[in-house]
Each structure stands twice: as C-alpha cells, then as structure tokens.
C-alpha positions in Angstrom: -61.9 167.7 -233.6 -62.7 164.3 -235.4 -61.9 166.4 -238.6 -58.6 167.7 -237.6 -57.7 164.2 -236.5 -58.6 163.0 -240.1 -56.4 165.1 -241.7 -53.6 165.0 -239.4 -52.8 161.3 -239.4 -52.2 161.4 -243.0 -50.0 163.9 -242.7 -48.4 162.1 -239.9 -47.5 159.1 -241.5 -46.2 161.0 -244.7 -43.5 162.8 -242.6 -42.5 159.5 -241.0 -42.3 158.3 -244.2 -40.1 161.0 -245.4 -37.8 161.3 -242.5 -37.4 157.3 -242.5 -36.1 157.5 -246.6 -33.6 160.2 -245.9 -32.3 158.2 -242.8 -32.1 155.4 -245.1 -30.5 157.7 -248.0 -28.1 159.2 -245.8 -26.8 156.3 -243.3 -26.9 153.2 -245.6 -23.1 152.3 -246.5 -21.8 153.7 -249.4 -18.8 152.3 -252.2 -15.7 154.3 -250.5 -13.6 156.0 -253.0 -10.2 153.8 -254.2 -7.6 156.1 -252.4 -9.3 155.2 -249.0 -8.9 151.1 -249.8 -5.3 151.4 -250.7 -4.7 153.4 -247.5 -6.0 150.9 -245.6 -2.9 148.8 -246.0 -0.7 151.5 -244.8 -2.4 151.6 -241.9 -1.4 149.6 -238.0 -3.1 149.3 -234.7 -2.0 147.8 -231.6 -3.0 144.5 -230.6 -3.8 143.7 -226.7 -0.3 143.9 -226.1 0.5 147.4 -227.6 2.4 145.7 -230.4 1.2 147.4 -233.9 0.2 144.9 -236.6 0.2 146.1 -239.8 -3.1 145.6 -241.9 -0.9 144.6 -244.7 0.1 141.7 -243.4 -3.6 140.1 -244.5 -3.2 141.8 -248.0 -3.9 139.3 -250.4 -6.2 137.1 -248.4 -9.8 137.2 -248.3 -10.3 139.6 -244.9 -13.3 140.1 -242.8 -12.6 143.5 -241.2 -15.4 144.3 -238.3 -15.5 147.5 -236.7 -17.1 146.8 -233.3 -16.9 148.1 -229.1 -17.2 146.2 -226.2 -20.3 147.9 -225.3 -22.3 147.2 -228.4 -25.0 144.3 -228.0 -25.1 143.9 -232.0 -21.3 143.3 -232.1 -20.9 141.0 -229.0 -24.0 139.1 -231.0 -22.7 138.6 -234.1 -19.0 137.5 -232.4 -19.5 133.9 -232.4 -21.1 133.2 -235.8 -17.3 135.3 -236.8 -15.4 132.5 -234.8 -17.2 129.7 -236.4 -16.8 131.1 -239.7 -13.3 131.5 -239.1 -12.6 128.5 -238.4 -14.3 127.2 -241.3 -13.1 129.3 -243.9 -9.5 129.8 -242.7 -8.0 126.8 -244.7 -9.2 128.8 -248.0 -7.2 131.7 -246.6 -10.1 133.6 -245.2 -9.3 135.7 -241.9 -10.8 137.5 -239.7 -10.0 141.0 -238.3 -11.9 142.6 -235.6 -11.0 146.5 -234.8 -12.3 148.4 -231.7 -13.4 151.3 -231.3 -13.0 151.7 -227.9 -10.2 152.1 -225.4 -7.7 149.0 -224.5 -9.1 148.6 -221.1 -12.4 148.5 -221.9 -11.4 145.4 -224.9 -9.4 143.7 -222.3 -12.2 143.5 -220.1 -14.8 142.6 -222.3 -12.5 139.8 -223.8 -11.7 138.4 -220.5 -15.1 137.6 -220.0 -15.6 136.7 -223.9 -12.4 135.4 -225.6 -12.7 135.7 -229.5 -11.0 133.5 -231.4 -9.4 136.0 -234.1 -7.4 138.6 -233.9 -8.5 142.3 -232.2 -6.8 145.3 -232.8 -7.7 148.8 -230.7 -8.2 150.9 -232.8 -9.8 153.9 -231.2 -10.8 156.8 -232.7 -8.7 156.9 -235.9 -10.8 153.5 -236.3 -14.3 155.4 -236.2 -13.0 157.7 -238.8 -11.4 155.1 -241.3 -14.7 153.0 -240.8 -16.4 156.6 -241.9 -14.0 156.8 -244.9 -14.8 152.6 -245.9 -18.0 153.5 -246.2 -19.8 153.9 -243.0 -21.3 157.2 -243.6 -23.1 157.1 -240.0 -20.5 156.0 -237.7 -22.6 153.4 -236.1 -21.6 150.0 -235.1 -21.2 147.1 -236.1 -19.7 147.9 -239.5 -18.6 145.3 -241.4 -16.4 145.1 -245.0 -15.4 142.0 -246.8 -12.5 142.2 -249.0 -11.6 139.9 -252.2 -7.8 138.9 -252.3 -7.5 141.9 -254.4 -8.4 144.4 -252.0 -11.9 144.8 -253.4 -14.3 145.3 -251.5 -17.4 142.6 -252.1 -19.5 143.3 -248.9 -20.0 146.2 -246.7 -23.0 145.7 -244.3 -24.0 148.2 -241.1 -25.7 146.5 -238.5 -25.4 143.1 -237.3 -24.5 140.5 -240.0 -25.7 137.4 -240.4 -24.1 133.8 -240.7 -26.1 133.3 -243.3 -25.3 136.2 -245.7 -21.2 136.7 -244.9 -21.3 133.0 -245.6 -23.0 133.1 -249.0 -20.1 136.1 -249.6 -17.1 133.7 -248.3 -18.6 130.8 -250.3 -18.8 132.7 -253.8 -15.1 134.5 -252.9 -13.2 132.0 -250.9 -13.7 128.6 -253.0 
C-alpha cells in the first residue's frame, strides 16, 4: 500500500502541474489581431438610459476599457481604485470606460447601491464576445485593456487589477 502511495503522489503532482500550465497557456490574454482594435471604434452600447454612445467618441484619449458584471466580487473590488484613478488622471486626458456584461436591470441595481464615478455602458452579450476578440481568450471577468491615444493597446490584464500596476501604465502613457 505504502509503495503504491509512493509512487502515486509523484504522479499526482505532475498532472496538476500539467493541467495548471495548459490553463495558464490557454486562458492567459493574448495580443488580439489589428482588425478587432479598429472595430472597436465602430462599435456603441447603451448607457443607463438606453441612449448608445459610441466608443469613438474616446478615440484618441488614453482609455481604460473594463469588462465587468454586477455579480462579480473581483470587479465590484477593483471599482474604487478605477474612480480614484479617474479622477487623477483625467486632466491628462485619461478616461475611464466600464462595459457590462450583464442585463440593464441588474447594472441599475447594483449601481444604485454602488454609484461609479465613470461612465457604464450595457453591453451584454456582444460585450462577452468582443472582450473574447480583445484578447480575453477565457471569457472570464474582470478583463481589463488600456489603450494609448493611438489605439494601441499597452495593457491587457484578466483578473482584478491593481492600483498599483494600471498606475505605473497611466504614468508611463498619460504624462
């Protein structure tokens, strides 16, 4: 029994070692292709009010775009350090853009409760997918792009971000 255990551990640990590197391989964010960038600025989605906004109207500044849903604990998290940064770095024409993936009730709700102090577009399902096409080979949330002023992207981070690193990217961008 002892000997089976022996051998078996090792062989444990080097599947979980294999099965953590391809996660890693296959859901860390990858450079999306040029065409999906530039369609990004023909895109709109509705504000709270059902009124589309046009992503182009933030070409040309530095943006912050954050995929997020009301019922994710990561992106409700990383919300305020967002505001603060916004407020910040807005003079050196720096916004923020959050983008929901989630239903307009459910956003209306949750920012009720939690009023952010940038804009917030619903964004739904076609959000998930152009998230997917930015990068976000996974699908999961919080994803988060930086783009330059010329619509490069600089910073594409899955997971919650930290104040600490977007700042160090709006710092070396933004000045």
């Amino acid at each position: 029994m002892r000997k089976r255990l022996f051998y078996a551990a090792p062989l444990a640990l080097a599947a979980m070692a294999a099965g953590i590197w391809l996660a890693q391989a296959r859901y860390v964010p990858r450079p999306p292709a040029a065409p999906a960038v530039a369609a990004l600025w023909q895109l709109g989605f509705p504000d709270l009010q059902g009124q589309v906004q046009q992503l182009a109207q933030w070409r040309g500044q530095v943006l912050v775009l954050n995929f997020w849903a009301s019922w994710c604990a990561p992106c409700r998290e990383e919300m305020p350090d967002f505001a603060a940064l916004r407020e910040q770095y807005r003079p050196h024409g720096v916004e923020f853009l959050g983008i929901a993936i989630d239903n307009p009730a459910n956003v209306a709700q949750f920012l009720r409760r939690l009023p952010v102090a940038y804009p917030i577009l619903i964004g739904e399902g076609t959000a998930h997918g152009l998230a997917r096409q930015l990068g976000n080979p996974s699908g999961a949330l919080p994803y988060t792009i930086v783009l330059d002023r010329d619509g490069n992207i600089v910073l594409s981070h899955l997971g919650r971000l930290s104040r600490a690193t977007l700042e160090a990217t709006l710092r070396e961008i933004a000045a």
